[in-house]
C-alpha positions as CSV (number, residue, x, y, z in Angstrom):
1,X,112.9,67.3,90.1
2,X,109.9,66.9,87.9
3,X,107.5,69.8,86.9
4,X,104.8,68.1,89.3
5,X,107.2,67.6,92.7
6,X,108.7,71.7,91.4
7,X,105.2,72.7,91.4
8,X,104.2,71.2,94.7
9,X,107.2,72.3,96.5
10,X,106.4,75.6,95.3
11,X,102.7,75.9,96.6
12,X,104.8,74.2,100.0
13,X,106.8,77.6,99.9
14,X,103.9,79.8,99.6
15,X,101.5,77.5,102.2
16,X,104.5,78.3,104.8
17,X,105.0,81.7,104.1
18,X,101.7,83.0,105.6
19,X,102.7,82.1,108.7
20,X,104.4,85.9,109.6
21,X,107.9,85.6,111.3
22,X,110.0,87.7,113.3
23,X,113.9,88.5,110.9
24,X,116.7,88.0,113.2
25,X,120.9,87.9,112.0
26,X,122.5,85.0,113.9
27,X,126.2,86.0,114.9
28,X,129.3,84.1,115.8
29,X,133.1,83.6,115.7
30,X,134.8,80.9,113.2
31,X,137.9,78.9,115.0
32,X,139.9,81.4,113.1
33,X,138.3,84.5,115.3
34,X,136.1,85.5,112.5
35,X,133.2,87.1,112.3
36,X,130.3,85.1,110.9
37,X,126.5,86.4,110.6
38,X,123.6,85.8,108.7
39,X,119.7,86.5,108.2
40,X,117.6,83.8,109.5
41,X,113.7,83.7,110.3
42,X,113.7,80.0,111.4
43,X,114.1,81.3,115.7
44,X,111.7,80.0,118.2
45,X,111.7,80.5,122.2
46,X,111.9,76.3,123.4
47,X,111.8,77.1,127.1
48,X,111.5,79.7,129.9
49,X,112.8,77.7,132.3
50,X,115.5,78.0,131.6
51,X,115.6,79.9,129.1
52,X,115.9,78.2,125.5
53,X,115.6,79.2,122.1
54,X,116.6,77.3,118.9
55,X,117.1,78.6,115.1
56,X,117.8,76.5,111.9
57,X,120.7,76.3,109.1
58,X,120.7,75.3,105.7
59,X,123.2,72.3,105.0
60,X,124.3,74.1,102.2
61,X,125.6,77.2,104.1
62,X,129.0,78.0,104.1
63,X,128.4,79.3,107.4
64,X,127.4,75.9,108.7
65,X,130.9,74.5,109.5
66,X,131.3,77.6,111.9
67,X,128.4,77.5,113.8
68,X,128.8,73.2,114.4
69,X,132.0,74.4,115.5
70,X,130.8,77.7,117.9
71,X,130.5,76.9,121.9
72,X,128.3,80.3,121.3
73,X,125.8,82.7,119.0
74,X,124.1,85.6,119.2
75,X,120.4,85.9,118.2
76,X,119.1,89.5,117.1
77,X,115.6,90.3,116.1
78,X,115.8,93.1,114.1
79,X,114.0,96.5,114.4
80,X,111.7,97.8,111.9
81,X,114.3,100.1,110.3
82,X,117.2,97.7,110.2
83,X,115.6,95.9,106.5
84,X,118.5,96.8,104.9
85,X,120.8,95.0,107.8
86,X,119.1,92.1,107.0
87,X,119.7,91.9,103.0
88,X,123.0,92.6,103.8
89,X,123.3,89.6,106.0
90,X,121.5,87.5,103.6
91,X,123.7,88.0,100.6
92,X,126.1,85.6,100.0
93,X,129.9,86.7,99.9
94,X,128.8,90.1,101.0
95,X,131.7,92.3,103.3
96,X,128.6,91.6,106.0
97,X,130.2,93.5,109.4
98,X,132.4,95.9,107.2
99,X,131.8,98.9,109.0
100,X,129.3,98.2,111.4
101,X,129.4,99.5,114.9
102,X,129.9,96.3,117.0
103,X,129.7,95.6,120.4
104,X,131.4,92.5,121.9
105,X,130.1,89.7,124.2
106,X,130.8,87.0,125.6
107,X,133.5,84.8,123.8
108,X,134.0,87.8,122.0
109,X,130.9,87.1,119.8
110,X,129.8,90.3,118.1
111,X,126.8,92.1,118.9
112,X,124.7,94.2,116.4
113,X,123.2,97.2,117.8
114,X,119.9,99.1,117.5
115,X,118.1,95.8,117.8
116,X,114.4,95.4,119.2
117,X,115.8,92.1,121.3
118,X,119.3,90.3,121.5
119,X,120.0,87.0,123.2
120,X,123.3,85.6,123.7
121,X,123.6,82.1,123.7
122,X,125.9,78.5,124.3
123,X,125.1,76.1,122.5
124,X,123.5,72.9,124.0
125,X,122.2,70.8,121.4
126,X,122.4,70.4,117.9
127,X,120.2,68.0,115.7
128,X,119.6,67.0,112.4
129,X,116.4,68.2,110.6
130,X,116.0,67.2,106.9
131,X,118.3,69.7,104.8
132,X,118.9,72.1,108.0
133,X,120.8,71.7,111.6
134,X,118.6,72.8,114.7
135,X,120.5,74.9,117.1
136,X,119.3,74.6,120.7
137,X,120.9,77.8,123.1
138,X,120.8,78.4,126.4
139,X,120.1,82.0,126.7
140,X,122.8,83.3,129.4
141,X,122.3,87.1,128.2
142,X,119.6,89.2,126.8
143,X,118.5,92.5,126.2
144,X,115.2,94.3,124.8
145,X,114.0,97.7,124.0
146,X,110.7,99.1,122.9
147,X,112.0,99.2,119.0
148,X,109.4,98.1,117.0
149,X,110.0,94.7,114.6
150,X,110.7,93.8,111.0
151,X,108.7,91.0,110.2
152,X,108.4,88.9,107.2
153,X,105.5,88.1,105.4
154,X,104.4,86.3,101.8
155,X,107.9,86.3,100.4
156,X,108.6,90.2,101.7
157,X,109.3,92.7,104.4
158,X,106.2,93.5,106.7
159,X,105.7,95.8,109.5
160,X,104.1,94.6,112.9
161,X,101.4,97.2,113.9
162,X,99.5,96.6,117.1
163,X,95.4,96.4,117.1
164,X,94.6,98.6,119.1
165,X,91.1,98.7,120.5
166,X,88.1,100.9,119.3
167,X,88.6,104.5,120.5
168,X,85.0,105.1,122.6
169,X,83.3,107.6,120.5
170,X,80.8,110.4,121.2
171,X,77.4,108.5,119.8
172,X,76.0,109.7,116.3
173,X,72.3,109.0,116.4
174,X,70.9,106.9,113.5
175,X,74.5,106.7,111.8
176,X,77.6,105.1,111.7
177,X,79.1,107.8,109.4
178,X,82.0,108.9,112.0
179,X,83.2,105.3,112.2
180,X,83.4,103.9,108.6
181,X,83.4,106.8,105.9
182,X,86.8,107.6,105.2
183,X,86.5,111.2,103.8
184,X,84.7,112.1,107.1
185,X,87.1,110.7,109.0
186,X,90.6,112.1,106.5
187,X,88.6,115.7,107.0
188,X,87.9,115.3,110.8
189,X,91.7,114.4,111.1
190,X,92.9,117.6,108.8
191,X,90.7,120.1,110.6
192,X,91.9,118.5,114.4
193,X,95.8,118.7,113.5
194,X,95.2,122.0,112.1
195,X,93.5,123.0,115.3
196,X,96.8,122.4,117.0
197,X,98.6,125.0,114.5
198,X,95.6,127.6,114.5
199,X,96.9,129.6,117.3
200,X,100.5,130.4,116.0
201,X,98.8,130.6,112.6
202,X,96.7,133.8,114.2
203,X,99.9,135.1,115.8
204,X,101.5,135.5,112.8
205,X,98.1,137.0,111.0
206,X,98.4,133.9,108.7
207,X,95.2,131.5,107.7
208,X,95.0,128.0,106.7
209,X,96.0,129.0,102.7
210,X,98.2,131.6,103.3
211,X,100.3,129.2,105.3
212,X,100.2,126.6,102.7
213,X,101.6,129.2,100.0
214,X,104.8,130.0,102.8
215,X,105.7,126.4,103.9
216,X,105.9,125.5,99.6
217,X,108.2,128.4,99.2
218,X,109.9,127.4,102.0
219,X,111.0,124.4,100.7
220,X,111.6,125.6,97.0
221,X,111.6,129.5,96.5
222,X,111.1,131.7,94.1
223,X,108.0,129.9,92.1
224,X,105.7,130.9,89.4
225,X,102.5,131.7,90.4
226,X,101.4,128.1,87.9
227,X,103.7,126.1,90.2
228,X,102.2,127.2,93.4
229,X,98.5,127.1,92.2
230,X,99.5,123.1,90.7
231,X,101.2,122.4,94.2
232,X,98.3,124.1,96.0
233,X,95.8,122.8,94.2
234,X,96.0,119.3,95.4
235,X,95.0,120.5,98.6
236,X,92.0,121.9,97.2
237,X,93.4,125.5,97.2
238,X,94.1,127.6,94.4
239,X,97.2,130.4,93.9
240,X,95.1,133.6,93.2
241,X,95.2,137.0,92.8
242,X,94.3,138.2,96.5
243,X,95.7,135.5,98.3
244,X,99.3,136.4,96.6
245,X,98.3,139.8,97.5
246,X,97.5,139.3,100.9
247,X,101.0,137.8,101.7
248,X,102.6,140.7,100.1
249,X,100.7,143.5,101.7
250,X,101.8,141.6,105.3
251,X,105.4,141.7,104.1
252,X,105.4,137.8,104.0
253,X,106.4,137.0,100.1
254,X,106.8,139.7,97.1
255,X,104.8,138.5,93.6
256,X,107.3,140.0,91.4
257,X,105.6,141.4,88.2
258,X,101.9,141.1,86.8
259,X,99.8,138.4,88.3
260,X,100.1,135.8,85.5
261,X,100.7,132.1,85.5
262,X,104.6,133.2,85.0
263,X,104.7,136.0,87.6
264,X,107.4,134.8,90.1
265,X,106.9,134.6,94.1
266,X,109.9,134.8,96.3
267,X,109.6,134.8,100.4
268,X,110.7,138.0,102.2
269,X,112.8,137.6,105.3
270,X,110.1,138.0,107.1
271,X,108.5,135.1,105.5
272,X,111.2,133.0,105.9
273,X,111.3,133.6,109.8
274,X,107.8,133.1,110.1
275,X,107.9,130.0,108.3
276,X,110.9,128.4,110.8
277,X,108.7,129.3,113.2
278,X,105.6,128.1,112.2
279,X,107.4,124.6,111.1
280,X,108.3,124.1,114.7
281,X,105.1,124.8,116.2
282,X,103.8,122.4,113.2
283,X,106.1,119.6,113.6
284,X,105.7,119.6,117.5
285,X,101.7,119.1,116.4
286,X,102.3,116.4,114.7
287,X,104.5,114.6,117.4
288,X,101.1,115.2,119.9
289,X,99.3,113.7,116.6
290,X,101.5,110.5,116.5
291,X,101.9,109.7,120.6
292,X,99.8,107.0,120.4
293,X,101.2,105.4,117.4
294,X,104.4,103.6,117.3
295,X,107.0,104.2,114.7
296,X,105.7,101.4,112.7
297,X,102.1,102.6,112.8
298,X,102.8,105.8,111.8
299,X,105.3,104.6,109.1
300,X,102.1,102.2,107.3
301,X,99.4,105.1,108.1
302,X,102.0,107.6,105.8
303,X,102.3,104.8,103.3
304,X,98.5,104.4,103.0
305,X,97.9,108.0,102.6
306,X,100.4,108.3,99.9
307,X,98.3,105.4,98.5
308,X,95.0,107.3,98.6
309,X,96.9,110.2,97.1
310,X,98.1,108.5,94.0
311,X,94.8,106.7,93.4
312,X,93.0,109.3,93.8
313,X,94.8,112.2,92.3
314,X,92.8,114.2,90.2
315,X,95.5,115.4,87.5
316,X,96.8,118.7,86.8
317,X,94.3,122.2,87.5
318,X,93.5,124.1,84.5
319,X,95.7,127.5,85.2
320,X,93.8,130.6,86.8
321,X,93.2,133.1,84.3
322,X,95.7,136.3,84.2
323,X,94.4,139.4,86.3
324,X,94.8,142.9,85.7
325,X,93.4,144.4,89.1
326,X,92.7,148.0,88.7
């Protein structure tokens, strides 16, 4: 192929690849009563009635010879969290249903599970189409669930998020500052999720920092009093003197020396319960959060977050000074 026809098809590729598709694995049995699969975006529905759909094979594949030889296949649109199903069914001499939980179907074909949709198909037609066959399948099974989809998008994995539409808002006179500035609208969201927690936070005599302090020991205890402050920090807190000394007068953490950026700070029991506790009430907060987002949502509105975080991070705090309180 010449550098000009390489080019062109090229640009071809990348033209085509706007167009965001579904992922589904294609499944069948070879006339030995093997298992044959593989990762194809190239399914369409042809027909409700009845019901039709059609997908496309390279010439090339070494799957082909099975699936012009199949009376039936099995079409799977895979879920948002089955990406790595996929590249396993796209690789070429990969071990591709080695141990996978498999359900059978009709003519034995084998079914993937945790799917957003599976159809099980006979074949009725096959045609020609340049380098690929067409597959035409009567649908004679199918089954869906509210899983959302992988898509695939610009040469990459994507993730389908509905549009939902505007939220009616309480009018702000003279100002569109609630709809479009993102720091109002980051702080509005912090203060509302933390309203949700403030209630077993005041049970346990705890506040908004204090409880920061706990839940970071929690996961790693026994810190120095630099590693808290640079944790805490980032969440516009800082590790000092009387906060320390407020969660060890409540029997909640002990700061084990002089408060210096090398004191240690070790959770009590009590602490410890308080925190299982408090992660509970926090976790069931943030399901209340997320029940109108769908996995997928609240998958890219973690990833975008993260983003803002890492653009935005303002580097390491200069360390508190040490305190001698008398």
């Amino acid at each position: 192929m010449s550098a000009d026809r390489a080019a062109e098809a090229r640009s071809y590729r990348s033209a085509l690849s706007a167009f965001a598709t579904g992922v589904t694995i294609v499944t069948t049995r070879d006339e030995l009563g093997r298992d044959v699969g593989l990762t194809a975006n190239s399914f369409n529905s042809v027909s409700l009635n009845p019901p039709m759909v059609l997908w496309s094979l390279a010439k090339t594949s070494a799957s082909l010879p099975a699936f012009m030889a199949a009376t039936h296949f099995a079409v799977h649109i895979l879920a948002a969290d089955q990406e790595e199903l996929s590249l396993r069914f796209s690789t070429r001499g990969a071990e591709k249903f080695s141990g996978l939980a498999l359900e059978r179907g009709s003519e034995e074909l084998p079914l993937l599970t945790g799917c957003s949709a599976r159809f099980q198909c006979r074949t009725t037609f096959r045609y020609e189409g340049g380098d690929h066959m067409i597959f035409v399948g009567t649908v004679e099974q199918f089954e869906h669930s509210e899983r959302a989809p992988l898509v695939y998008h610009g040469g990459g994995y994507a993730l389908a998020v509905r549009k939902p539409a505007p939220p009616e808002e309480a009018a702000e006179p003279g100002s569109s500052f609630s709809q479009d500035f993102l720091i109002y609208l980051l702080a509005r969201a912090h203060f509302q999720l933390l309203h949700l927690l403030r209630a077993d936070l005041e049970r346990h005599g705890l506040n908004e920092e204090q409880w920061f302090v706990l839940s970071v020991l929690a996961v790693s205890d026994d810190r120095a009093v630099a590693e808290l402050d640079g944790v805490l920090w980032v969440t516009g807190k800082r590790a000092t003197y009387e906060l320390l000394a407020s969660l060890t007068a409540a029997g909640y953490a002990n700061l084990h020396g002089g408060y210096d950026p090398h004191a240690r700070v070790t959770l009590t029991e009590r602490g410890r319960t308080a925190v299982i506790a408090l992660v509970a009430a926090a976790k069931a907060a943030e399901e209340q959060a997320e029940r109108s987002l769908g996995s997928a949502e609240t998958h890219v509105l973690k990833r975008a977050l993260r983003a803002i975080i890492c653009e935005t991070d303002p580097g390491a705090p200069t360390l508190l000074a040490p305190l001698h309180p008398e």
